[in-house]
Z-matrix of the N, CA and C atoms (Angstrom, degrees):
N
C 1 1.453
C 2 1.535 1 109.10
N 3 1.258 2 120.95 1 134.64
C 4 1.558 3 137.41 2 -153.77
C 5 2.046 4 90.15 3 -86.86
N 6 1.732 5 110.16 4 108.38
C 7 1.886 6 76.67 5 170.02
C 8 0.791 7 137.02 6 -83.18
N 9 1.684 8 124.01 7 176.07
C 10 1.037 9 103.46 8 -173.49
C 11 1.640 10 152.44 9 -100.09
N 12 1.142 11 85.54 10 23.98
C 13 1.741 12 111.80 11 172.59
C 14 1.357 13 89.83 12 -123.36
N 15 1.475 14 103.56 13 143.52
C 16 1.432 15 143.55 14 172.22
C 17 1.337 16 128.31 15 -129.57
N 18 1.652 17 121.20 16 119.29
C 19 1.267 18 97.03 17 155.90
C 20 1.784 19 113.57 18 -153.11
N 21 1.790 20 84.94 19 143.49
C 22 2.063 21 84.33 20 -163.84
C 23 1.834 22 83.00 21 -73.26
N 24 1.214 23 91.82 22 177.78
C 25 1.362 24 128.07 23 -169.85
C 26 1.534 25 116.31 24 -138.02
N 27 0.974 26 106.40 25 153.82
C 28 1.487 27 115.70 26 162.56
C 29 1.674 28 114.08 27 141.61
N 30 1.315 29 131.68 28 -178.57
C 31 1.548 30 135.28 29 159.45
C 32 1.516 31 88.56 30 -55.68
N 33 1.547 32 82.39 31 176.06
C 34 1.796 33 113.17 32 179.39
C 35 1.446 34 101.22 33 -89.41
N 36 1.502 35 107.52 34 132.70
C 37 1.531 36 110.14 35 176.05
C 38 1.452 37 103.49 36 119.14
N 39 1.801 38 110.48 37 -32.47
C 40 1.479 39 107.23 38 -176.79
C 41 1.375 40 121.60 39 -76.66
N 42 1.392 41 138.52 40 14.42
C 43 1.494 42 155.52 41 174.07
C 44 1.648 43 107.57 42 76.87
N 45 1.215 44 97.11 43 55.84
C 46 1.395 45 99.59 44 179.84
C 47 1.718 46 105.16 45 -77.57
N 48 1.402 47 117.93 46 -30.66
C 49 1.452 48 121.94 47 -178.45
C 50 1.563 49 103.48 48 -73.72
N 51 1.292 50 113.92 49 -42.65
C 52 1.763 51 119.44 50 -151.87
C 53 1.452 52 88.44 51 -72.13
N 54 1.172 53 118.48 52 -56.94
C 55 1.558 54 127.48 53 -145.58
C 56 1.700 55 100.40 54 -81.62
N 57 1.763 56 122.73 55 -39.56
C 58 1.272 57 134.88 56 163.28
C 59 1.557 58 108.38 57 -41.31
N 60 0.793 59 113.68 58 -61.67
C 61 1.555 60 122.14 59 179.90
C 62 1.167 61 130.63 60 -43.37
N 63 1.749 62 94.26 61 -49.77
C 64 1.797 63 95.27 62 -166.44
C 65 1.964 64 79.58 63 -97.04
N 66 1.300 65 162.77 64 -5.92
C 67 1.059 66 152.51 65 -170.49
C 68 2.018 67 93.80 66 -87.60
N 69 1.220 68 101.47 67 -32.37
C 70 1.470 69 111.14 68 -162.72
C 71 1.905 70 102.04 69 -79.44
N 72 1.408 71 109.05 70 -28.22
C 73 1.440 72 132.69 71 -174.57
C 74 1.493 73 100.20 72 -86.25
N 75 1.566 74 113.87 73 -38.37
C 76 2.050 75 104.18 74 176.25
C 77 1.807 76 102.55 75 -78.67
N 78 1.239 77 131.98 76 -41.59
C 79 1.159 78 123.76 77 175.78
C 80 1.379 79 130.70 78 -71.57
N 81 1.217 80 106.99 79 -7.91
C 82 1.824 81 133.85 80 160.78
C 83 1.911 82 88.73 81 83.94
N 84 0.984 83 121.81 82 54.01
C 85 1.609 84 125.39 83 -171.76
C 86 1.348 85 108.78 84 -125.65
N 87 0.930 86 112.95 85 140.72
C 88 1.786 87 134.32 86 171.49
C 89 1.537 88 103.67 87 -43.40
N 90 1.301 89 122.27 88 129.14
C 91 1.963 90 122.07 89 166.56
C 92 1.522 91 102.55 90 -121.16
N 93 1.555 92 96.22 91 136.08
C 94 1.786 93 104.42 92 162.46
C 95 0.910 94 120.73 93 -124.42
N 96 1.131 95 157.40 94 131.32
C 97 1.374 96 174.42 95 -25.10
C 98 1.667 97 92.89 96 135.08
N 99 1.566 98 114.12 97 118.82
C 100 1.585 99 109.68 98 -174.53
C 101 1.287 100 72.74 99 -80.67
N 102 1.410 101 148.12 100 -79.43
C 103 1.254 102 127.98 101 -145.53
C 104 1.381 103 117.22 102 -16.10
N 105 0.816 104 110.83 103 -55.51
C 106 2.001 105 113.77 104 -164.51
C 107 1.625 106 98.08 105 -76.83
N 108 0.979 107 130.37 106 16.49
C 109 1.185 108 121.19 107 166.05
C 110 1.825 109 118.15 108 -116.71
N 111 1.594 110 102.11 109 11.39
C 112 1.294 111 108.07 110 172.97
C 113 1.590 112 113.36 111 -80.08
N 114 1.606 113 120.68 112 141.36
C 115 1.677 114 116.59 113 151.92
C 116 1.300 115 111.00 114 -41.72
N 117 1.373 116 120.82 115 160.19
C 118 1.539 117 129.15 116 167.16
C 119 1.641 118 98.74 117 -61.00
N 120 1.401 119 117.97 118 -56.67
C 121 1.354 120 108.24 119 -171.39
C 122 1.506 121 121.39 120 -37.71
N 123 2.091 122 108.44 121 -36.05
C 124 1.485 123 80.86 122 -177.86
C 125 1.358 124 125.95 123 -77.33
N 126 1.972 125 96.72 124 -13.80
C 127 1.549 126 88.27 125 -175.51
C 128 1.393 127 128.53 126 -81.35
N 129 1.550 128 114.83 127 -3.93
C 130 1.415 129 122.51 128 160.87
C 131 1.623 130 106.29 129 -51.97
N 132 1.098 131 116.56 130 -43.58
C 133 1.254 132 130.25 131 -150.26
C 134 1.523 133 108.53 132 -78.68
N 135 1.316 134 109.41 133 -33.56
C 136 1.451 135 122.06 134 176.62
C 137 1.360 136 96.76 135 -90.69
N 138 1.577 137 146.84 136 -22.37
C 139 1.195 138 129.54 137 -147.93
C 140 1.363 139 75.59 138 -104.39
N 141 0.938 140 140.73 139 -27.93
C 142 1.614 141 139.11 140 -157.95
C 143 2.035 142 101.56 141 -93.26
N 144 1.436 143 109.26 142 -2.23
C 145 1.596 144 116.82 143 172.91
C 146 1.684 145 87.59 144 85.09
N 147 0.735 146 136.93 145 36.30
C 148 1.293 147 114.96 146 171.27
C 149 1.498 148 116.52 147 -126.86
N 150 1.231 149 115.36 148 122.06
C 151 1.529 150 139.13 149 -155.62
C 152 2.077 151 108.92 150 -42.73
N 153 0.779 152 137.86 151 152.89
C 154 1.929 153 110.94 152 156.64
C 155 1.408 154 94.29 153 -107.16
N 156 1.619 155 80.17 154 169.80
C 157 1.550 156 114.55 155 -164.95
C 158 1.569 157 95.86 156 -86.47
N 159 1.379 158 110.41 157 -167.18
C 160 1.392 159 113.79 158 178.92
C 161 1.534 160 94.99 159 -97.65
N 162 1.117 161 119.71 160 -56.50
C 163 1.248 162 118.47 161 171.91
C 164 1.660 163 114.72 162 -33.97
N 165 1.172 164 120.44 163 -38.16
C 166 1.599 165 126.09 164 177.78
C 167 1.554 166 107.31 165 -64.04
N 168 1.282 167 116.04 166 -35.77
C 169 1.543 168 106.28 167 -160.82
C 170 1.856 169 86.22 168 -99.32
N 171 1.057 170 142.79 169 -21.36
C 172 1.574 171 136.64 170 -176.64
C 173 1.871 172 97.07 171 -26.47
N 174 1.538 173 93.60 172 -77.75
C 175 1.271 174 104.79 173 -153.03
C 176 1.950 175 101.40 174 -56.60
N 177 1.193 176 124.50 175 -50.24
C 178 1.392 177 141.65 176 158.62
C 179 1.499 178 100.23 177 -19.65
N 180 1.483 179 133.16 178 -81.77
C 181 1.091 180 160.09 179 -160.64
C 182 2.172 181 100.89 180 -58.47
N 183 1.718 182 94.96 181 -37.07
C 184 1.707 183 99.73 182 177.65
C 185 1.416 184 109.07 183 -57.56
N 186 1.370 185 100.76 184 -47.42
C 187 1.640 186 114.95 185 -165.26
C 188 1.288 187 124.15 186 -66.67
N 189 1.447 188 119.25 187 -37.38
C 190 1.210 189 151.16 188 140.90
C 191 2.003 190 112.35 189 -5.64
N 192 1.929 191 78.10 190 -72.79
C 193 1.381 192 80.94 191 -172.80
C 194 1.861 193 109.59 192 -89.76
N 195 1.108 194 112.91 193 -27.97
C 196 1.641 195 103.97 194 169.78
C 197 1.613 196 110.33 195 -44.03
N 198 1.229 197 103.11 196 -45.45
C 199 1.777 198 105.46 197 178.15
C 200 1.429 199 118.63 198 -44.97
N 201 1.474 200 110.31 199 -55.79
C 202 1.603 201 130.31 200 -175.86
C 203 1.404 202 115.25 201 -71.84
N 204 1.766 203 117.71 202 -27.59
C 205 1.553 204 125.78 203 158.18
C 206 1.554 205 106.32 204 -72.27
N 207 1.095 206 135.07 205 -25.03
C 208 1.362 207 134.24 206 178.57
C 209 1.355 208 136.22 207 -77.04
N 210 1.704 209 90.94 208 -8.16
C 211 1.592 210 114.66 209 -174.52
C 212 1.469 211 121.55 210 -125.78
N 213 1.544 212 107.03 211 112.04
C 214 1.768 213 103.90 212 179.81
C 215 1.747 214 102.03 213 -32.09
N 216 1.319 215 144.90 214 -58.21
C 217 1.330 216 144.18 215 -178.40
C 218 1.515 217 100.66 216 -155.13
N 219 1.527 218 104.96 217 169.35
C 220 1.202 219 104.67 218 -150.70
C 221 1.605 220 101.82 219 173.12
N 222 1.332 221 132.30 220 127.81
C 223 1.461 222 119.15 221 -145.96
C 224 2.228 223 68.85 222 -129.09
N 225 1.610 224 114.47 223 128.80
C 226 1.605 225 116.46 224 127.41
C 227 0.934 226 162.40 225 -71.94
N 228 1.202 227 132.80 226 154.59
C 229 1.671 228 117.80 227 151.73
C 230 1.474 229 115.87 228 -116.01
N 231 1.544 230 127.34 229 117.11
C 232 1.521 231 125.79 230 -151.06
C 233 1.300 232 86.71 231 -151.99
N 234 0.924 233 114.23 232 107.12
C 235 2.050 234 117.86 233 149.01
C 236 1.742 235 111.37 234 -17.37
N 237 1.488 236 121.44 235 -60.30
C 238 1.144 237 114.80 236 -156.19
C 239 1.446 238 125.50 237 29.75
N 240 0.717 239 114.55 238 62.78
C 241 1.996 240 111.02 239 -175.02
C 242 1.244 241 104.82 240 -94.95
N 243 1.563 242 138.02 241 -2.28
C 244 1.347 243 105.87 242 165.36
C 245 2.108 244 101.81 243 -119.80
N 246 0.999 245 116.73 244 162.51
C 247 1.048 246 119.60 245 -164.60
C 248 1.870 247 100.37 246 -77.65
N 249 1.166 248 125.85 247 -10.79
C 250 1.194 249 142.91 248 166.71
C 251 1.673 250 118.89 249 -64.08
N 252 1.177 251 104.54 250 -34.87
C 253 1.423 252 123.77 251 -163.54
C 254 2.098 253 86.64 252 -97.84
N 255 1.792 254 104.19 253 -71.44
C 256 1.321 255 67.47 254 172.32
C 257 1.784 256 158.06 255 -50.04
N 258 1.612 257 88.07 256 -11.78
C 259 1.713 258 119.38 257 178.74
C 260 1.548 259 94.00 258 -51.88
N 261 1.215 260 112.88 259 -52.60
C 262 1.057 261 119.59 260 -138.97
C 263 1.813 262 110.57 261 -92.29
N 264 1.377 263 110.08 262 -10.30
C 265 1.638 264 130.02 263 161.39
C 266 1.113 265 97.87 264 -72.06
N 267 1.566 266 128.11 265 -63.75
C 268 1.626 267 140.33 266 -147.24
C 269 1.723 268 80.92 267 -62.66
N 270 1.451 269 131.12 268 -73.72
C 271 1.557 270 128.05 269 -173.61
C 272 1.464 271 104.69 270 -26.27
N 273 1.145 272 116.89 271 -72.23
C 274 1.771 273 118.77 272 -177.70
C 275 1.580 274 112.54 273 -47.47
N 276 1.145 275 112.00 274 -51.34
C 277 1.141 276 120.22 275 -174.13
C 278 1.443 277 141.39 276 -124.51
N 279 1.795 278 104.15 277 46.25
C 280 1.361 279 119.60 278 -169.50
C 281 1.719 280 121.83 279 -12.32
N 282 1.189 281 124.14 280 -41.18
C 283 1.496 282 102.01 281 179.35
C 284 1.230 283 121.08 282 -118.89
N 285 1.584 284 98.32 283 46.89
C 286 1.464 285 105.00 284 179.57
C 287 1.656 286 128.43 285 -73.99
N 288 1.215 287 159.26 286 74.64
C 289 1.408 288 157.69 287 -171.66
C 290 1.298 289 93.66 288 -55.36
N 291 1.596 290 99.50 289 149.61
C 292 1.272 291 135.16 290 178.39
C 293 1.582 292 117.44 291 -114.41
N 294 1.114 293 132.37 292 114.75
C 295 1.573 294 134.69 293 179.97
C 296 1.681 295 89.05 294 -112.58
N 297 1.530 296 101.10 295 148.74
C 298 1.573 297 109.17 296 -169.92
C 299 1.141 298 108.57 297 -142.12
N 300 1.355 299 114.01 298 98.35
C 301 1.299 300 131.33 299 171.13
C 302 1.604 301 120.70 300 -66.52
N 303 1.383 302 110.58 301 115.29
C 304 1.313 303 140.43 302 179.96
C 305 1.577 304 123.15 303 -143.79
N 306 1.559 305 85.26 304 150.46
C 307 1.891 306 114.96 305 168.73
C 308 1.178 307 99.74 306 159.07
N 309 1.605 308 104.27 307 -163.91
C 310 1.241 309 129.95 308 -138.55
C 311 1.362 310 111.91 309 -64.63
N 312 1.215 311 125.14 310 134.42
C 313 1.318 312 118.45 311 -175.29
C 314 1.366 313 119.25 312 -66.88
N 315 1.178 314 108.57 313 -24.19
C 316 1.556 315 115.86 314 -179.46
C 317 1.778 316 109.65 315 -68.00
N 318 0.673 317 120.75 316 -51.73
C 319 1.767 318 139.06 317 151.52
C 320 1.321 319 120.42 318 -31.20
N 321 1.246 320 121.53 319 -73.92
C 322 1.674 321 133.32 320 145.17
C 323 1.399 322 103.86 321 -7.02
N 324 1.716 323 104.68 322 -86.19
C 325 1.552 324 109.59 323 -167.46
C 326 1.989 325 116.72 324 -59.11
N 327 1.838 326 104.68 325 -20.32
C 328 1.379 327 88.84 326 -176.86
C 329 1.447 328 106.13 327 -78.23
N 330 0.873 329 143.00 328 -4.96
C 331 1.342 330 167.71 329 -145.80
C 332 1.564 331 100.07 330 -108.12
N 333 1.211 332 112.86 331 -64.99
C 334 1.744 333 118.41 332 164.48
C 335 1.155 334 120.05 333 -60.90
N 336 1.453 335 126.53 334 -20.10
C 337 1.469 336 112.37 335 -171.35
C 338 1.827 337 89.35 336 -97.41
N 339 1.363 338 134.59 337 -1.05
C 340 1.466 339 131.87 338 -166.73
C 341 1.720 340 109.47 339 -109.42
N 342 1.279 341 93.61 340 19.02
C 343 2.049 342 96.33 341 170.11
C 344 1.956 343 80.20 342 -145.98
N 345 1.266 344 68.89 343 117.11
C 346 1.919 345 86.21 344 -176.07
C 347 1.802 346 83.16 345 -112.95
N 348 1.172 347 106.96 346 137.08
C 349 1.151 348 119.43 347 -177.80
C 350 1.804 349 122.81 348 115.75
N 351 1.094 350 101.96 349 -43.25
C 352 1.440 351 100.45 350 160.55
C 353 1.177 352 136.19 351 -39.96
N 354 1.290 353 120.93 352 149.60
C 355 1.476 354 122.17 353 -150.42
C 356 2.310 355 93.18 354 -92.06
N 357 1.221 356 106.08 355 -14.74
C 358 1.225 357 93.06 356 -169.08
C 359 1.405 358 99.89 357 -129.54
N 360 1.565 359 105.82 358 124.04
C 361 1.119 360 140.63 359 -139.45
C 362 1.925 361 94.40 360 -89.82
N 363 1.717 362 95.98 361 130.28
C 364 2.052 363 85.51 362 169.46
C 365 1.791 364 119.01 363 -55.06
N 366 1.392 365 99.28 364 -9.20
C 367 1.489 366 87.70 365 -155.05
C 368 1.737 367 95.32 366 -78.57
N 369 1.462 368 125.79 367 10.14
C 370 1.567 369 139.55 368 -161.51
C 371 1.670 370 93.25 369 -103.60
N 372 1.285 371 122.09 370 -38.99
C 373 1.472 372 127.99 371 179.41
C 374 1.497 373 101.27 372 -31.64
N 375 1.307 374 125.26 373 -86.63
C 376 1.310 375 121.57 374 -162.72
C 377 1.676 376 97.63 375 -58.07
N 378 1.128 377 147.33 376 23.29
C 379 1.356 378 140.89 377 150.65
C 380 1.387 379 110.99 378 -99.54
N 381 1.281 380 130.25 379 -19.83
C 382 1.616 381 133.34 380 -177.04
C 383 1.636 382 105.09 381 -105.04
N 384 1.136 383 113.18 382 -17.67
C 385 1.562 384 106.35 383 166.65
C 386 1.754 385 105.81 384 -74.06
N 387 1.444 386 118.09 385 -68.88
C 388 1.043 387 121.43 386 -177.09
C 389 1.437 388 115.52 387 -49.63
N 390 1.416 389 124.49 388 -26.07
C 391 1.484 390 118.40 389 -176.47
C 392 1.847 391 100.02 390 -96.98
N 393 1.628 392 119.40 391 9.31
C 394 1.524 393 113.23 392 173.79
C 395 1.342 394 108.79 393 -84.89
N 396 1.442 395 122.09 394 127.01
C 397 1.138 396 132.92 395 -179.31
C 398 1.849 397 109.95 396 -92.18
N 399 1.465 398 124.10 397 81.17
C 400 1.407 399 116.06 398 -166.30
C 401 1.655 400 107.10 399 -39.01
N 402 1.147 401 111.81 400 160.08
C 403 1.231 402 135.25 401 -164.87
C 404 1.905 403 87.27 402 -79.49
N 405 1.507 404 91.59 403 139.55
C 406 1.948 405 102.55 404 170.04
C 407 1.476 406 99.81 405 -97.16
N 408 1.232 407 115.79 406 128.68
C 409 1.514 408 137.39 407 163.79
C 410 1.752 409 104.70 408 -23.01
N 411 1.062 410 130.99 409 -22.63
C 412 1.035 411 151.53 410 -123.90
C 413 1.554 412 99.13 411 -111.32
N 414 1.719 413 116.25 412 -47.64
C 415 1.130 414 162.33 413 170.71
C 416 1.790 415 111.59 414 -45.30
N 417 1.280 416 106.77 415 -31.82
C 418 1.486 417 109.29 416 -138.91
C 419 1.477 418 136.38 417 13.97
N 420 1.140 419 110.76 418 67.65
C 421 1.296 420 137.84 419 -160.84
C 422 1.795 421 96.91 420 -90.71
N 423 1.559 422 115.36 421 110.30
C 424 1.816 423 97.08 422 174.08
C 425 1.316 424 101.76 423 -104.33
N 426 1.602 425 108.06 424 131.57
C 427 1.659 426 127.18 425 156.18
C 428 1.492 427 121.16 426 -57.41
N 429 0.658 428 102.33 427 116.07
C 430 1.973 429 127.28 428 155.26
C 431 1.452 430 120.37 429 -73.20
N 432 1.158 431 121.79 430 123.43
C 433 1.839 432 121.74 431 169.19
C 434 1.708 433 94.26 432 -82.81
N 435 1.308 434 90.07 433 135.18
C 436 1.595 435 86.95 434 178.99
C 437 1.858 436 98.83 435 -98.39
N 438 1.171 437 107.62 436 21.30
C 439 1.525 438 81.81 437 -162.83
C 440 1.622 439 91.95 438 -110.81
N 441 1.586 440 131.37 439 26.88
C 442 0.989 441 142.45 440 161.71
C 443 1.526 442 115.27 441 -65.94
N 444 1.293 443 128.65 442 164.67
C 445 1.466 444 120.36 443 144.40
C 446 1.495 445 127.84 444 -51.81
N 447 1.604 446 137.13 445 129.74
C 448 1.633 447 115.64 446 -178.07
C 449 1.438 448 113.40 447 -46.94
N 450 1.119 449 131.81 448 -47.19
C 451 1.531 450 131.80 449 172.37
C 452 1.623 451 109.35 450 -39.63
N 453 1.360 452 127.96 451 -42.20
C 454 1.337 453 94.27 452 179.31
C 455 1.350 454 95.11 453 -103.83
N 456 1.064 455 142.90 454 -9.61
C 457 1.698 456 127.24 455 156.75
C 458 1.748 457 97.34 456 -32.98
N 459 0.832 458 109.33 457 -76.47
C 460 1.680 459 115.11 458 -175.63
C 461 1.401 460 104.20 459 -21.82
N 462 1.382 461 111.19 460 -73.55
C 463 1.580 462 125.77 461 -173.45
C 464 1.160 463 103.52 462 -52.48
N 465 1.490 464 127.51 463 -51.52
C 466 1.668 465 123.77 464 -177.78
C 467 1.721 466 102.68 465 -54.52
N 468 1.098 467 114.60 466 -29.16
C 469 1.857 468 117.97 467 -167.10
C 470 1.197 469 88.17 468 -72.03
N 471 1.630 470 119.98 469 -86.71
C 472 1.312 471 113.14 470 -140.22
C 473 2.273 472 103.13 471 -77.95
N 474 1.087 473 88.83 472 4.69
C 475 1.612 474 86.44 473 162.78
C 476 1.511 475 122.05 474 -77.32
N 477 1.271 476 100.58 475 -43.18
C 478 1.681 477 119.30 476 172.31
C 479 1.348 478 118.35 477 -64.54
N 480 1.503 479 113.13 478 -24.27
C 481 1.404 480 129.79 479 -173.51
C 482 1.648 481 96.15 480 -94.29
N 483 1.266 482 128.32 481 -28.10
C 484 1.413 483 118.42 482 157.50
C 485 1.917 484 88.60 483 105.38
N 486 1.285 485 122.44 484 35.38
C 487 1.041 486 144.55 485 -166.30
C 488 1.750 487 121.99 486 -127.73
N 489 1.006 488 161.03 487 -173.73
C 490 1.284 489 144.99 488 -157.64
C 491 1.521 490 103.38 489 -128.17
């Protein structure tokens, strides 16, 4: 049985929105975009290249999960990059699964430099790789190749999720 909170993972650039969406659109479920749940301050802060703190994403990271406690199910898209931060969803939202969108960094960034307009800048990438804490086996955290089409990202998800 697929649960019912979801949320992909990964840096920015790895299709946490594209792939959230249409996974959130086959299970007929609500998607949020952590982005929109940032203060302006952080996004000055990112638009200005400058990394956040942990302290920056706390309050970010609250809202996050009040959303996902607020919702019979409900599929994300959340960076989570440190295993702390995901700690800190799983508290709000005990049976939340994590799918973790990954690959090549080179890919990632062409991907970042092709939504011009975004508030968070490629030149932040090599700060969200280095601050991703890979997932511990421990976690059951399932990986995604991002270098699929999103359509079968989808299919790879809810196959892994034991789902159709």
């Amino acid at each position: 049985m697929i649960p019912r909170h979801l949320c992909l993972m990964g840096v920015s650039g790895a299709g946490k929105s594209t792939v959230g969406a249409m996974l959130a659109a086959r299970l007929g479920r609500p998607f949020a975009d952590a982005d929109d749940f940032h203060p302006p301050a952080n996004i000055a802060k990112m638009s200005a290249g400058t990394p956040l703190t942990d302290a920056d994403r706390i309050p970010w990271l609250e809202g996050i999960g009040a959303y996902l406690a607020g919702h019979p199910g409900a599929v994300v898209g959340c960076s989570a990059l440190k295993r702390a931060y995901r700690d800190r969803l799983r508290a709000a939202c005990p049976d939340l699964a994590f799918l973790h969108l990954t690959g090549d960094p080179a890919l990632i960034a062409a991907r970042q430099a092709s939504r011009p307009g975004h508030f968070m800048p490629a030149s932040l990438l090599a700060s969200q790789l280095a601050t991703l804490e890979a997932p511990d086996a421990d976690e059951g955290i399932i990986a995604l190749d991002i270098a699929q089409p999103p359509a079968r990202i989808v299919d790879a998800a809810l196959a892994a999720l034991g789902g159709s």
